[in-house]
N, CA, C and O atoms as a GROMACS GRO file, in nm:
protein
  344
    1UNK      N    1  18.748  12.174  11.481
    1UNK     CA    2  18.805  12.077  11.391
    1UNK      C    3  18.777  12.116  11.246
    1UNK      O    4  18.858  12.082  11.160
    2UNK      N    5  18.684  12.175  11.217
    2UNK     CA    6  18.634  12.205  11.096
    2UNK      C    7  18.703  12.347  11.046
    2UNK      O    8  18.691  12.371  10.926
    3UNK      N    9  18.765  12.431  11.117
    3UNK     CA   10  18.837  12.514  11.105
    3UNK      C   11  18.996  12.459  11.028
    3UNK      O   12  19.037  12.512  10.925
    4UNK      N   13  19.064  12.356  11.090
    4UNK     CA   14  19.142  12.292  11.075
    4UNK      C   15  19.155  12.265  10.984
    4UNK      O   16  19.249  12.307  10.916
    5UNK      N   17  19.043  12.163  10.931
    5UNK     CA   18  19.031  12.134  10.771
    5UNK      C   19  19.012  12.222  10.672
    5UNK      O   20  19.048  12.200  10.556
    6UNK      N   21  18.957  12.321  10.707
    6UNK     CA   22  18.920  12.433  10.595
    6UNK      C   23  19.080  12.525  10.563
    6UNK      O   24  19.110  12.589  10.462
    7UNK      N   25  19.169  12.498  10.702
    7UNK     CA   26  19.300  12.616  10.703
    7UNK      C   27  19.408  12.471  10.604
    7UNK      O   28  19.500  12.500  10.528
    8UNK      N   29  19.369  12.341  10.632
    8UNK     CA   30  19.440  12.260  10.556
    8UNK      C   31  19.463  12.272  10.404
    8UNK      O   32  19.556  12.254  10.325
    9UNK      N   33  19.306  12.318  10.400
    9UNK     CA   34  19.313  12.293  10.250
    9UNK      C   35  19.327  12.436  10.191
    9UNK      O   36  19.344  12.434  10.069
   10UNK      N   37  19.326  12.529  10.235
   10UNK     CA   38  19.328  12.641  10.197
   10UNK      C   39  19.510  12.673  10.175
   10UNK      O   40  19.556  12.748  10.090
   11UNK      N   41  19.588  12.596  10.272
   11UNK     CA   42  19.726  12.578  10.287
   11UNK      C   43  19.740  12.505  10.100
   11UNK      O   44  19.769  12.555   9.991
   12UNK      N   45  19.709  12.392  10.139
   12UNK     CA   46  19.715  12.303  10.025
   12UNK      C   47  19.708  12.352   9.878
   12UNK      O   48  19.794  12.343   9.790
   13UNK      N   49  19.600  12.399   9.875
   13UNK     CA   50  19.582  12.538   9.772
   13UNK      C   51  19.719  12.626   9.746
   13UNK      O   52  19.812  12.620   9.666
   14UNK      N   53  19.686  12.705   9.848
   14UNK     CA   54  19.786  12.831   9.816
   14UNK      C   55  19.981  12.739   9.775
   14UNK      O   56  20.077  12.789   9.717
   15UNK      N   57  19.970  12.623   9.825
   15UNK     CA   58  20.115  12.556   9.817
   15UNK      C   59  20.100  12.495   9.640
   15UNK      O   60  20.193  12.521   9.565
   16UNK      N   61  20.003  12.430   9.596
   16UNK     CA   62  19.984  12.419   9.461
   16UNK      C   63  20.025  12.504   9.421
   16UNK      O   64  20.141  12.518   9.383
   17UNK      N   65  19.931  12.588   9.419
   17UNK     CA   66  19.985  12.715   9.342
   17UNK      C   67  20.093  12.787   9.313
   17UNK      O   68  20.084  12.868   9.221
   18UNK      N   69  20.211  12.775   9.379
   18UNK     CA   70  20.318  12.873   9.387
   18UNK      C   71  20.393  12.747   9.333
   18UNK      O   72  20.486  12.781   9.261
   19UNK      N   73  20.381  12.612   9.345
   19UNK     CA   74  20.436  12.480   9.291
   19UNK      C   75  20.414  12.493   9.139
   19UNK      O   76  20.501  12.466   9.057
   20UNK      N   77  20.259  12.549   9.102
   20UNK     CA   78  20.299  12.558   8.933
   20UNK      C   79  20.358  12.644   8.861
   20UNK      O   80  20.421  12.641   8.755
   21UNK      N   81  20.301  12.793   9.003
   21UNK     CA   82  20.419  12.944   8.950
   21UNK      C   83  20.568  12.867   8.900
   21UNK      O   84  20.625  12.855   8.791
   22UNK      N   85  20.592  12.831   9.011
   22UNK     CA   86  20.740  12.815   8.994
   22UNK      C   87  20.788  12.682   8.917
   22UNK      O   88  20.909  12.666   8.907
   23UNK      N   89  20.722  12.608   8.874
   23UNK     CA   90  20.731  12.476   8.709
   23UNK      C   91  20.745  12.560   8.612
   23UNK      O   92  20.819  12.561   8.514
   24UNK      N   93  20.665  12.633   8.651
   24UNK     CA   94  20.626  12.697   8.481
   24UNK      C   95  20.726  12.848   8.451
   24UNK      O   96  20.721  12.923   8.354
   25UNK      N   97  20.797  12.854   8.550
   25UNK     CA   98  20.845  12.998   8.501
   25UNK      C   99  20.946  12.967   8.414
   25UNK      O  100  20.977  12.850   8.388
   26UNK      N  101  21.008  13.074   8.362
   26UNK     CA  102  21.109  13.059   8.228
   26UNK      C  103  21.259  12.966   8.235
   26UNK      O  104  21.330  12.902   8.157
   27UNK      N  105  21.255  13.009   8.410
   27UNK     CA  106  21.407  12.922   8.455
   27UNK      C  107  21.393  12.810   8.493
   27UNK      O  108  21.499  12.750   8.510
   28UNK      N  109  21.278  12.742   8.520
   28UNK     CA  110  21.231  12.565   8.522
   28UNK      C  111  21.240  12.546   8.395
   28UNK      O  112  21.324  12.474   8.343
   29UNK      N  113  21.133  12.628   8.322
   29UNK     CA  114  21.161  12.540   8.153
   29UNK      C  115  21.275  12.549   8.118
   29UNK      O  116  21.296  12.456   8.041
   30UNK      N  117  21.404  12.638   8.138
   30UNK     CA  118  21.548  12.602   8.080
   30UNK      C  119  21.619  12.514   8.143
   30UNK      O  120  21.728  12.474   8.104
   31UNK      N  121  21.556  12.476   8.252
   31UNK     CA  122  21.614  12.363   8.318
   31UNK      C  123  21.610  12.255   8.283
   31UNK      O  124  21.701  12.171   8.288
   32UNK      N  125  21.427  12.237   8.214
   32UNK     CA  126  21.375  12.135   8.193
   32UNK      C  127  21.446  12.073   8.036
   32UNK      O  128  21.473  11.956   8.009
   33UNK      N  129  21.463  12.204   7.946
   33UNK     CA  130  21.514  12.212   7.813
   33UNK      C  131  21.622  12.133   7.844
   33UNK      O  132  21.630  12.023   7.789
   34UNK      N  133  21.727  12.178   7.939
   34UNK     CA  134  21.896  12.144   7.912
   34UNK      C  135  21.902  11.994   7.996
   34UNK      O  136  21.992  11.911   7.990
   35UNK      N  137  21.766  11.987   8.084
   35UNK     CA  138  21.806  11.834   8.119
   35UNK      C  139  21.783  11.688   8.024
   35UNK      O  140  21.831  11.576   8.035
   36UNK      N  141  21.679  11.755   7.919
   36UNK     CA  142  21.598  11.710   7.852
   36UNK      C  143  21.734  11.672   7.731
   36UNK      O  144  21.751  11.560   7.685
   37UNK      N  145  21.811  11.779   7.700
   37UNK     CA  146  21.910  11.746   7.591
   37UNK      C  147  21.986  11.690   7.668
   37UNK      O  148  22.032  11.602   7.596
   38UNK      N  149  22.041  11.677   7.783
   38UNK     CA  150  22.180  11.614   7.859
   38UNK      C  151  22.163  11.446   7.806
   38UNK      O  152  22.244  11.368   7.756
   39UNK      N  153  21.991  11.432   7.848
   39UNK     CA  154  21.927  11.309   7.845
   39UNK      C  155  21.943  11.213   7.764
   39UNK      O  156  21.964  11.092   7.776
   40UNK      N  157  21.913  11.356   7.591
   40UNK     CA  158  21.905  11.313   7.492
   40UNK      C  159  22.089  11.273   7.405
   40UNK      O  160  22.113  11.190   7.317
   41UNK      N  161  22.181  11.364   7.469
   41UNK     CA  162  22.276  11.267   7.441
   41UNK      C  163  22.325  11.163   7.476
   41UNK      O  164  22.387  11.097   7.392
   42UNK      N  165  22.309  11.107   7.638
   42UNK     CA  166  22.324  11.028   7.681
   42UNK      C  167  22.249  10.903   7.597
   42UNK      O  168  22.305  10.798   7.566
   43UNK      N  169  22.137  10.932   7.574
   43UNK     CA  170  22.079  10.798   7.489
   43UNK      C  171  22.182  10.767   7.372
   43UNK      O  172  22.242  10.660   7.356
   44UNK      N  173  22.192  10.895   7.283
   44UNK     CA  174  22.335  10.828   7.189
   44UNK      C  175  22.383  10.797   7.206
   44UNK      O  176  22.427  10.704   7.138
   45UNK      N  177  22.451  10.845   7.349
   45UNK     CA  178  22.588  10.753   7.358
   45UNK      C  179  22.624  10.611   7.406
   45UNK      O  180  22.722  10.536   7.407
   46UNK      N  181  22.466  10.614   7.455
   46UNK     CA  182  22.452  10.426   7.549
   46UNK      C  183  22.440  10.362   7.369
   46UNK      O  184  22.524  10.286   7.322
   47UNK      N  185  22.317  10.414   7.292
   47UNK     CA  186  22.295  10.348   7.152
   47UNK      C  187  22.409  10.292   7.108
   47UNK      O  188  22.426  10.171   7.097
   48UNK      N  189  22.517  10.408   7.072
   48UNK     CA  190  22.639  10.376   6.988
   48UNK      C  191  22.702  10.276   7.074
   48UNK      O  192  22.702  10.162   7.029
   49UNK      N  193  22.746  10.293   7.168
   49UNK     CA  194  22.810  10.124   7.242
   49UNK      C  195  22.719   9.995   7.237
   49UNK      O  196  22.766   9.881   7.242
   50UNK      N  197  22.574  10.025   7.225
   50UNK     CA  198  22.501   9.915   7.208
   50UNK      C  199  22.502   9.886   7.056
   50UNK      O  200  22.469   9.774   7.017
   51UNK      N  201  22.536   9.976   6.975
   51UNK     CA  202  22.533   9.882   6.810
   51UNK      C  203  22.723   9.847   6.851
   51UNK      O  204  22.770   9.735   6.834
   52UNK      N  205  22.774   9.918   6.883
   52UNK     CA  206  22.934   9.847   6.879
   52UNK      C  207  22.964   9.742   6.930
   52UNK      O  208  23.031   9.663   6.863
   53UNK      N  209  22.928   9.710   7.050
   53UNK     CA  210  22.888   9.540   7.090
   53UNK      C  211  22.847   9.462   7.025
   53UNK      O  212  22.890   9.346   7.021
   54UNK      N  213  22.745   9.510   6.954
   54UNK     CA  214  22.667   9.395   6.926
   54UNK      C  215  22.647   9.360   6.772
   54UNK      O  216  22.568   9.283   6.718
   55UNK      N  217  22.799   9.488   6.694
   55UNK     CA  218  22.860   9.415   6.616
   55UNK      C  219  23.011   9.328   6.636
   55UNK      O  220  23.074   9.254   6.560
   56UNK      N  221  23.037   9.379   6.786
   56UNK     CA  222  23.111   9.265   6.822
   56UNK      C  223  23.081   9.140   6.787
   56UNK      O  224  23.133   9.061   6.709
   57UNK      N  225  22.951   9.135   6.887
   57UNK     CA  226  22.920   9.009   6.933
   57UNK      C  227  22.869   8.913   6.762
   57UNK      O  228  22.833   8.795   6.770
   58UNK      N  229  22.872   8.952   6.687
   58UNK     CA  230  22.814   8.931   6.559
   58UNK      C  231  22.935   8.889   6.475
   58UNK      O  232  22.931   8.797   6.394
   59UNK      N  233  23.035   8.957   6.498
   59UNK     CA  234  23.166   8.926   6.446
   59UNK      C  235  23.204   8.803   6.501
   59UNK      O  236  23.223   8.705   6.429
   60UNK      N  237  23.220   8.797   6.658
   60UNK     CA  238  23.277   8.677   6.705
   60UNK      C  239  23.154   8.518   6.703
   60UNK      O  240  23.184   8.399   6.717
   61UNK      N  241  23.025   8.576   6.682
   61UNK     CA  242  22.965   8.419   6.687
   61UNK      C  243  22.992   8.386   6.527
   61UNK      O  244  22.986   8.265   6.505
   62UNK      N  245  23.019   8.464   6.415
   62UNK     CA  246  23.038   8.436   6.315
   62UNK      C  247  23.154   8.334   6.302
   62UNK      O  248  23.135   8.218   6.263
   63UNK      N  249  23.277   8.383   6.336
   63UNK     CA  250  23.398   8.328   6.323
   63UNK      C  251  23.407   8.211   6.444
   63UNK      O  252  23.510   8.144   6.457
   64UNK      N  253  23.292   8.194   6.531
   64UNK     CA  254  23.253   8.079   6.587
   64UNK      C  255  23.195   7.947   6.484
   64UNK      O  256  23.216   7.825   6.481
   65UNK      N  257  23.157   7.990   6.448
   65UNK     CA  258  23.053   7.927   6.322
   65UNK      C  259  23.143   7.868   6.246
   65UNK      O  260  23.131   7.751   6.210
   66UNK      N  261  23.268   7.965   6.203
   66UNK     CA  262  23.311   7.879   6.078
   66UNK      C  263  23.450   7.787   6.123
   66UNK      O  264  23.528   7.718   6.056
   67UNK      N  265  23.441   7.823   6.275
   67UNK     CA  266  23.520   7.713   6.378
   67UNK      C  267  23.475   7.606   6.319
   67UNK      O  268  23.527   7.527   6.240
   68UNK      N  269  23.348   7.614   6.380
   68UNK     CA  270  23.281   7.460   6.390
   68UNK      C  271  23.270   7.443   6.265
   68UNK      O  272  23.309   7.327   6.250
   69UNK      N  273  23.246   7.477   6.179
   69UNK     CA  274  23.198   7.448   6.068
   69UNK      C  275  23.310   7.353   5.990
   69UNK      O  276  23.304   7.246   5.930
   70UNK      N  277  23.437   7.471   6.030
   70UNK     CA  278  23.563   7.389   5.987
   70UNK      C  279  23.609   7.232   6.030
   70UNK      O  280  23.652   7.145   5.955
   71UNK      N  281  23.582   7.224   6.200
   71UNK     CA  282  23.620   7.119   6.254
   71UNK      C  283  23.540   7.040   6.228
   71UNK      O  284  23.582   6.925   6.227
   72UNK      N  285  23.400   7.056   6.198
   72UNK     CA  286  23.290   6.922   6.170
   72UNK      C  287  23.346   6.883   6.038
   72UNK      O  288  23.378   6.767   6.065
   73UNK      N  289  23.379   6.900   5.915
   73UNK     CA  290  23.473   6.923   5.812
   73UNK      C  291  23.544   6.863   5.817
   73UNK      O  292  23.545   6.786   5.721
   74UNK      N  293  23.652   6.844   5.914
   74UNK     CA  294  23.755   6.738   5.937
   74UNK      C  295  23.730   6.646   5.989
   74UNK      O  296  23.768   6.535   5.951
   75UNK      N  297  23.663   6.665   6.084
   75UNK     CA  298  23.566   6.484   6.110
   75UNK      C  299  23.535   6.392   6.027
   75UNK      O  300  23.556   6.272   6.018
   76UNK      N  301  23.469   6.491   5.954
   76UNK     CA  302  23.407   6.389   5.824
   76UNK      C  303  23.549   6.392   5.732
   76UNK      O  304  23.522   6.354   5.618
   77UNK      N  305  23.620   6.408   5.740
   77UNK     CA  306  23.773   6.376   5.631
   77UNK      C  307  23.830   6.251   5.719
   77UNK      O  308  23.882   6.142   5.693
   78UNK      N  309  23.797   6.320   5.829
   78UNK     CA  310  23.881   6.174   5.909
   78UNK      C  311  23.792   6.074   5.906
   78UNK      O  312  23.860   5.974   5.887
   79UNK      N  313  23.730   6.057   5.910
   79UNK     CA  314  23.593   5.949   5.898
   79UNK      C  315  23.589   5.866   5.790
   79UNK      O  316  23.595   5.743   5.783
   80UNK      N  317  23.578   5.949   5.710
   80UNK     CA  318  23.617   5.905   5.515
   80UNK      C  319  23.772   5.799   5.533
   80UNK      O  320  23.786   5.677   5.521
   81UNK      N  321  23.864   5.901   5.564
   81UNK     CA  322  23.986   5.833   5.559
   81UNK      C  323  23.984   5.699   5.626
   81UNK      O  324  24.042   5.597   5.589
   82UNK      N  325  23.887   5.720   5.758
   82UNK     CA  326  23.878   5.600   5.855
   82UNK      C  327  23.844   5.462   5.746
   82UNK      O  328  23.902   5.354   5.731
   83UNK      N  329  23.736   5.517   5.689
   83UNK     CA  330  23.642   5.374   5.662
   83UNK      C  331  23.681   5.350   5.536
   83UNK      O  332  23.608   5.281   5.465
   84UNK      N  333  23.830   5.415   5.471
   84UNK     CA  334  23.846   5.375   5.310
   84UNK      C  335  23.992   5.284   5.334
   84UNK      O  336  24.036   5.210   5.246
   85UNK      N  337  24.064   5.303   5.474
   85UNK     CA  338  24.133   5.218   5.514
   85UNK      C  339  24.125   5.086   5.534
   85UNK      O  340  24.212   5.002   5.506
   86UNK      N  341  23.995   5.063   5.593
   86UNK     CA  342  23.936   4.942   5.646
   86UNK      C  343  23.864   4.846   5.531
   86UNK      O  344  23.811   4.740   5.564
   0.00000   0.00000   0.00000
């Protein structure tokens, strides 16, 4: 049994090892480089739709605003008018 464990880890070992050979060689790091930029445009391009929304959304609660703003406005005209009748 103790054989076992010693051929385990000696496995384990030698499998590390050829796991960092091969991270570290020149054609992982260009892998790592070009996934790393794919990445990095993708973030721009989610960013830029996230500021374009959300000057949407900035545009339309605005011109929400001056909805209401307008119609509370006429309330009070009609209100006025109401109570200068009476």
């Amino acid at each position: 049994m103790d054989l076992k464990k010693i051929g385990l880890f000696a496995g384990g070992v030698l499998f590390g090892t050829a796991g960092i050979k091969a991270l570290s060689s020149k054609d992982a790091k260009k892998a790592y480089t070009q996934t790393t930029a794919a990445a990095l445009r993708v973030k721009d391009s989610v960013m830029n739709t996230v500021t374009a929304v959300r000057e949407n959304a900035d545009d339309i609660y605005a011109g929400a605003q001056a909805i209401n703003e307008q119609r509370a406005g006429e309330e009070c005209s009609e209100k006025a008018e109401g109570s200068e009748a009476e």
